[in-house]
C-alpha positions in Angstrom: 0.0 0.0 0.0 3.0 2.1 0.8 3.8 2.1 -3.0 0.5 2.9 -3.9 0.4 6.1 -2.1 3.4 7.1 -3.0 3.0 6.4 -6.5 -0.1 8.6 -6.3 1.6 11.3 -4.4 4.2 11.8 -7.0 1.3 12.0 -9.9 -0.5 14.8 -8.0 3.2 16.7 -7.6 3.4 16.0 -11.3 0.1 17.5 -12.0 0.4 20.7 -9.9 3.6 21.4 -9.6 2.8 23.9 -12.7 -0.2 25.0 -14.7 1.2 23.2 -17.7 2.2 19.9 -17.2 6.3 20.0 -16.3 7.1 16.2 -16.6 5.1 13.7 -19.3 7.3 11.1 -20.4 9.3 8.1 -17.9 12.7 9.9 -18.5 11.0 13.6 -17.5 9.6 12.5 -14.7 12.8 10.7 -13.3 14.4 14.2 -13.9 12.0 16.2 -12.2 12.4 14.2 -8.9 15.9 14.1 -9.1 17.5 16.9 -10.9 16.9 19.5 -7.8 19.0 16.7 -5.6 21.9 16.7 -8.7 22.5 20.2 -8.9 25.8 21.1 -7.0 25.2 25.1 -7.6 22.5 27.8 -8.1 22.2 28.7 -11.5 22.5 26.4 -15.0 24.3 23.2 -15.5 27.5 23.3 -17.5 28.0 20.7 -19.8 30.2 18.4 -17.2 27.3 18.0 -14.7 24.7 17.8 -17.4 26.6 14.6 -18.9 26.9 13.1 -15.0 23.6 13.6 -14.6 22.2 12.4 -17.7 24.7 9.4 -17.0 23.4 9.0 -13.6 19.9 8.3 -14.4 19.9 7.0 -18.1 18.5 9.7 -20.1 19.8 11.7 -22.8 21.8 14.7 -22.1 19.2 16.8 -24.6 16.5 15.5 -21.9 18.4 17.0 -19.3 19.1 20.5 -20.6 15.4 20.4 -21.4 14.1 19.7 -18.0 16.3 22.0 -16.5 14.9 24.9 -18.4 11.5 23.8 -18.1 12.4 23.6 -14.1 13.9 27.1 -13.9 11.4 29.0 -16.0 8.3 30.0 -14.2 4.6 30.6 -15.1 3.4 33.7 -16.5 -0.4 34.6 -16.9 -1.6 35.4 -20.7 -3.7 38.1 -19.3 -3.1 41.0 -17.4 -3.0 41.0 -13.8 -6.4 42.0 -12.1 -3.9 44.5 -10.2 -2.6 47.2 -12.6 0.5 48.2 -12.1 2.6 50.2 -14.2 5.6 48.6 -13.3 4.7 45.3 -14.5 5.8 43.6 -17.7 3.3 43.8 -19.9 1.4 40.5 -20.1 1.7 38.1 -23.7 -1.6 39.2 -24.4 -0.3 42.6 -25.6 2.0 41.6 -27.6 1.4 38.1 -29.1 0.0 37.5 -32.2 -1.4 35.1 -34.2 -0.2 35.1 -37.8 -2.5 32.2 -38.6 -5.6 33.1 -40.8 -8.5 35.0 -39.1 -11.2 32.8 -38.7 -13.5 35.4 -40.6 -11.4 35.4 -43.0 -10.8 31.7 -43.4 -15.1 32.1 -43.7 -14.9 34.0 -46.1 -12.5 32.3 -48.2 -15.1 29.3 -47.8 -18.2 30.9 -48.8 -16.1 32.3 -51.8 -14.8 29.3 -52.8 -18.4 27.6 -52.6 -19.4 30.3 -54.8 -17.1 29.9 -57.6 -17.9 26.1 -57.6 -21.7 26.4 -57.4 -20.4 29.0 -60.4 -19.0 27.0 -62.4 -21.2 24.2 -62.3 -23.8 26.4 -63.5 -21.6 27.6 -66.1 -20.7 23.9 -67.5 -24.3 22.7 -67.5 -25.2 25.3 -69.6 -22.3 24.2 -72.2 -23.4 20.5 -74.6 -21.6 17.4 -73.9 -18.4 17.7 -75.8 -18.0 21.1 -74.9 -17.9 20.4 -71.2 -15.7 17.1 -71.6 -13.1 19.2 -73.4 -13.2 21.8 -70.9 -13.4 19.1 -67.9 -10.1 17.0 -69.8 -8.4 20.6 -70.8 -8.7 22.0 -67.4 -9.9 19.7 -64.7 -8.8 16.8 -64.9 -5.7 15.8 -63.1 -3.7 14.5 -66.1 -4.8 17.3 -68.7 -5.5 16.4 -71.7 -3.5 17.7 -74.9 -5.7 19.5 -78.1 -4.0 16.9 -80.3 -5.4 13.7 -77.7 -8.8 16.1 -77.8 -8.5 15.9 -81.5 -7.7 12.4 -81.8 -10.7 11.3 -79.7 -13.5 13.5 -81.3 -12.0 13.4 -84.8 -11.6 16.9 -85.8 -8.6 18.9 -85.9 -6.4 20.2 -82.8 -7.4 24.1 -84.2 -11.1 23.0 -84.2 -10.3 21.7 -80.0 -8.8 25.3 -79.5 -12.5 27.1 -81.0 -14.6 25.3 -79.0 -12.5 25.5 -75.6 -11.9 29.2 -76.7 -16.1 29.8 -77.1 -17.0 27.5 -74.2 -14.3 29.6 -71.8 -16.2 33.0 -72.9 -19.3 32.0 -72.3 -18.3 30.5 -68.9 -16.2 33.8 -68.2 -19.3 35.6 -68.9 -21.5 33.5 -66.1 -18.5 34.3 -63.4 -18.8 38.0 -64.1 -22.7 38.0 -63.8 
């Protein structure tokens, strides 16, 4: 029972030792209950200890340097302090960005893009059956389609491919810019 308790005394360390988890994987956690113990001095490791350490308890050196910075740094809100104070750092909110796409934008770009394909079905159901297959093989299709394989298939000339994709692209352009 002993080991049960604490087993489970070291998970709830674990999981509150920091709002985000410090310690997730077997060699992390042996770190985080040990590394405090190795330290000989305040401050970082130099390379010397790190590879002692790391030699000590079977982990990689990289695993090491990592814990140790994760050990050392300390939490910082993402909002402002209820307090204000002007001497306070300004909190990540202020100055963090996201240069990912706006979701209103990424709408947007959605309802657009639906648009131009409702568009252009319209626009190739209005064209006959040879017209939309040369414009489907022409432009697409994944492997396009030459005017001379368009020619072979139909048989008419190449030039006579190049009218009709020519006349079925205006009349299409002119459904995109009703």
């Amino acid at each position: 029972a002993v080991h049960w308790i604490r087993a489970e005394m070291h998970e709830f360390i674990l999981r509150n030792w920091r709002i985000v988890k410090v310690a997730t994987t077997k060699a992390q956690r042996k770190l985080f209950f040990n590394l405090r113990k190795s330290k000989k001095r305040l401050g970082w490791m130099n390379m010397e200890e790190v590879r002692e350490v790391a030699k000590d308890l079977g982990v990689p050196e990289a695993t090491v340097l990592e814990m140790e910075s994760r050990l050392s740094g300390r939490d910082v809100g993402f909002d402002a302090p209820a307090e204000a104070d002007d001497n306070a750092p300004p909190a990540p909110v202020a100055y963090l960005e996201d240069h990912g796409a706006d979701p209103y934008l990424q709408l947007a770009d959605a309802d657009q893009e639906e648009h131009q394909l409702d568009t252009l079905q319209h626009a190739l159901a209005k064209l006959d059956e040879r017209t939309r297959d040369i414009i489907r093989r022409r432009w697409l299709a994944e492997d396009k389609a030459t005017l001379q394989d368009l020619a072979d298939d139909y048989g008419v000339s190449a030039e006579r491919i190049r009218q009709l994709e020519a006349s079925a692209m205006k009349k299409m352009r002119g459904a995109f810019a009703a």
